[in-house]
N, C-alpha and C positions, 0 to 999 in steps of 0.2 A: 629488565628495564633497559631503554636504549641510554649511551651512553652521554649522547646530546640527540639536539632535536633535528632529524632530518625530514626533507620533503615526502610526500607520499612516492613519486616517483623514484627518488634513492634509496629507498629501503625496499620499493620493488626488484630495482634492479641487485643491490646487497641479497634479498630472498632468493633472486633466481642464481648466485652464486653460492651461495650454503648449500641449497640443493645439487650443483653441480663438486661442490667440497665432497659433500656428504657423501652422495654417489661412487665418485672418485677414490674417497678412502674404502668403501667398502670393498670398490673393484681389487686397488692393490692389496689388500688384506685379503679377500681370496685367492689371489695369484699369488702373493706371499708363502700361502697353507698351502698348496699343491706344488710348490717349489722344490726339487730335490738341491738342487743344485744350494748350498749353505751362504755363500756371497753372495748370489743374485736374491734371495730370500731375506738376505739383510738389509739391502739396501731397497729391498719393494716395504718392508715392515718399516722401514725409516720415511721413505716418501707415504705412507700410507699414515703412520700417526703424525707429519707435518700436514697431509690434507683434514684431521682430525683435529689438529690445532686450526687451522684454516674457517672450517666451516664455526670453531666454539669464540674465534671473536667474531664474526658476522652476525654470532647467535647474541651476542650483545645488544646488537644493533637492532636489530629484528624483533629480537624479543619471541622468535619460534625454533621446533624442533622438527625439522619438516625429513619424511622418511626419502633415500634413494631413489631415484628414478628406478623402474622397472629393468624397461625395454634394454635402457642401458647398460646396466648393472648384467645383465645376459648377454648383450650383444659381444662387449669388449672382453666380455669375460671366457665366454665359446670361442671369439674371434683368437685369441692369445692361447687357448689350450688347440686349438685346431690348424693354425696356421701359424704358432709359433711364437714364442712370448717374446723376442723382439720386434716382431711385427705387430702383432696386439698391443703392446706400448708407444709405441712409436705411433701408430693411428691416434693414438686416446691423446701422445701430446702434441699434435697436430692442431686439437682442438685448443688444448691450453693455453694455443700464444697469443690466440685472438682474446686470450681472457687476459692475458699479462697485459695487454694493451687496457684493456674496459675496465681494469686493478687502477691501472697508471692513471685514467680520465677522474677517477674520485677520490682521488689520493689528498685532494683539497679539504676535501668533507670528511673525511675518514681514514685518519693517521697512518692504521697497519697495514691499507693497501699497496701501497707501496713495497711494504717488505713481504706480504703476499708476493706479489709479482716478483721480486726477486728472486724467492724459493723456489716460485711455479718455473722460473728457466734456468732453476739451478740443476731443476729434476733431469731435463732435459742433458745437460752435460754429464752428470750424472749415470743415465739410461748409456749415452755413445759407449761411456767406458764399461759399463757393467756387466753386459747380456754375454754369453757364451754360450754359443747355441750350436752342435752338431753338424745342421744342416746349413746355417751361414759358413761352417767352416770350408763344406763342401762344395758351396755355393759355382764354384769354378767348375767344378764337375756337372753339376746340373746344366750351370750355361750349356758344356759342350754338348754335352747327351742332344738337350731342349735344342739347341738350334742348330745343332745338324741335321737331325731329323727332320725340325720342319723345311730347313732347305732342300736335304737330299727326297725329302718321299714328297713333299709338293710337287717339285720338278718331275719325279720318278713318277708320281700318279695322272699327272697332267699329259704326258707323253703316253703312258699306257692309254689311257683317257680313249685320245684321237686311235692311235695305233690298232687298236683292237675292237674298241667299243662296246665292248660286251664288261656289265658292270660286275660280273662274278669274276670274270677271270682277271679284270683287273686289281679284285681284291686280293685274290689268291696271289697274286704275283707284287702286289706292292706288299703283302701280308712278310711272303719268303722274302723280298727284298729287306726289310725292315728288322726282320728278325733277326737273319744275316749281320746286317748292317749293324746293330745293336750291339750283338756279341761282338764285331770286330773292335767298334767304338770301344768297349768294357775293356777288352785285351790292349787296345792301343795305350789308354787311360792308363793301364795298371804300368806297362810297359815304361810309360813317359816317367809316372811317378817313383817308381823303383830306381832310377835314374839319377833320382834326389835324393841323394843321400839323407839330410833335412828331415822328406817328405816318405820315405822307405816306409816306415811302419802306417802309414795312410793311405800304400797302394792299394792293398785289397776294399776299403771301404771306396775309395773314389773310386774305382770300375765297378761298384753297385749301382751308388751314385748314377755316373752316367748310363749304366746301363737301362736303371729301370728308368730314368727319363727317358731314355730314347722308345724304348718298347711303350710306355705309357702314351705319348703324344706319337705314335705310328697306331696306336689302337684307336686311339682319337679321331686319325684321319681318312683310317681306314673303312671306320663305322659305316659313313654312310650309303658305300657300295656295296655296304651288304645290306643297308634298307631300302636304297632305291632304287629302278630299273634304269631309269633314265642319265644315260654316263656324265652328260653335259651340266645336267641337276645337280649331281652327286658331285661334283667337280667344283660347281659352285657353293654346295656347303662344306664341302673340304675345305676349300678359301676360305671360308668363313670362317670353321670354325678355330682355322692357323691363325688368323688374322685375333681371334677373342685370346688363344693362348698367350701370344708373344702381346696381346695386351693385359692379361692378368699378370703374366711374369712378371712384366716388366712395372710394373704400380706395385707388383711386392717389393721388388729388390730397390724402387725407388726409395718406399718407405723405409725396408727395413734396412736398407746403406747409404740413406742419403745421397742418391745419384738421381741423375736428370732424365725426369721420366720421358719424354718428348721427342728428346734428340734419339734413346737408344730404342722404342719403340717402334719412328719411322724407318732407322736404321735395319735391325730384323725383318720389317713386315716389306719395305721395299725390295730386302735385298730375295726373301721368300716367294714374292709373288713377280718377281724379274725373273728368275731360273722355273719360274711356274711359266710365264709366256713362255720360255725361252724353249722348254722343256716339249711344252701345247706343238710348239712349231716344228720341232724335233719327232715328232710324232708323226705330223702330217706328209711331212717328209718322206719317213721310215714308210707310210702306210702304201705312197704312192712308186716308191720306189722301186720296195719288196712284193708290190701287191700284194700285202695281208689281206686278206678275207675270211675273217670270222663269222 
């Protein structure tokens, strides 16, 4: 039974929040059970039965029991085992704050909304201080790895590009360059870190860290000189596909550290594809200079 008499429209919009309650508990209650980590498992089991209390007064109102959305329930769910459960959270309360607001609007009609909303950005404070995760810790090593290489091998492929023209041998030689480069970067990394006293026992994992960033997105952009003839082609999905990196990087680490996705994206992708012209020209140069002829 609802608890007083609302509009057809307000118990529409009350319905499509239980469902999204409902949902939401199921999500943290599976991310909860596949938690090692015993703090971060507490406090997902905590926000998981307040979204449980959440959806059972709506269900007053409603008067239904309506099951999780699907898609969702998957989506957030894979997105948070696969890229990392403070990223997977941190998406999911992205969504939430547009609901603390549409809590706040009916809060007239339906007393608990209000403290709804409250809890829903309590989660959120909550989440900043909870997550301990590995790979944020390392996060600093990843940057170096991730954006040296796409500076140094865009620049270094763009040059060989013109220089040589022949798309195997530019592979081959940005391939050694990269590998090189990689393990120098990993040795540097470890080097820096030992340094720290602090940070000593975290040398050896942050020159993994950077290492296999750097070989990873060198494999990336090396690709597609080995699929296509065409040097000038290949050059341009090398851009391309620097350009999609330093744009997924950069919308994880926005989510998952609350920094400014915009500014550090143009940042990377201008400063990648400046040393790319810069690189193209350095080429042309080399070509007419040395008379290469490949």
């Amino acid at each position: 039974m609802n608890e007083r008499k609302l509009d057809k429209e307000t118990l529409k919009r009350l319905f499509v929040f239980q469902k999204n309650e409902v949902t939401e508990h199921r999500i943290y209650s599976r991310l909860a059970k596949s938690e090692k980590d015993p703090e971060n498992r507490k406090v997902l089991e905590h926000i998981a039965s307040q979204e449980k209390k959440h959806a059972d007064i709506l269900a007053k109102y409603t008067g239904k029991n309506p099951r999780p959305m699907g898609f969702r329930l998957f989506f957030y769910t894979f997105i948070a085992r696969t890229m990392g459960l403070t990223f997977g959270v941190k998406l999911m309360e992205k969504r939430e704050e547009a609901a603390e607001e549409a809590y706040r609007e009916i809060a007239h009609l339906v007393p608990e909304a209000e403290q709804i909303a409250s809890e829903e950005d309590e989660h959120e404070n909550q989440l900043v201080n909870m997550l301990n995760e590995e790979r944020l810790d390392y996060m600093g090593s990843i940057v170096l790895g991730l954006n040296d290489a796409l500076v140094e091998l865009t620049g270094a492929l763009a040059g060989l590009t013109f220089a040589l023209q022949n798309t195997s041998l530019t592979a081959a030689a940005g391939l050694i360059t990269g590998i090189a480069a990689s393990m120098s970067m990993a040795a540097s990394e470890y080097l820096s870190t030992t340094a720290d006293e602090e940070a000593k026992s975290k040398a050896v994992k942050s020159a993994v860290y950077t290492g296999i960033a750097y070989i990873l997105t060198v494999i990336l952009l090396i690709l597609p000189y080995l699929l296509l003839q065409n040097g000038i082609l290949a050059l341009a999905v090398t851009l391309t596909i620097a350009v999609a990196i330093i744009f997924f990087f950069n919308y994880y680490i926005s989510i998952a550290k609350d920094l400014n996705f915009s500014r550090r994206f143009w940042e990377m992708a201008l400063l990648s594809l400046g040393v790319a012209a810069i690189s193209f020209g350095v080429g042309f140069v080399v070509r007419q200079v040395f008379g290469i002829d490949v």
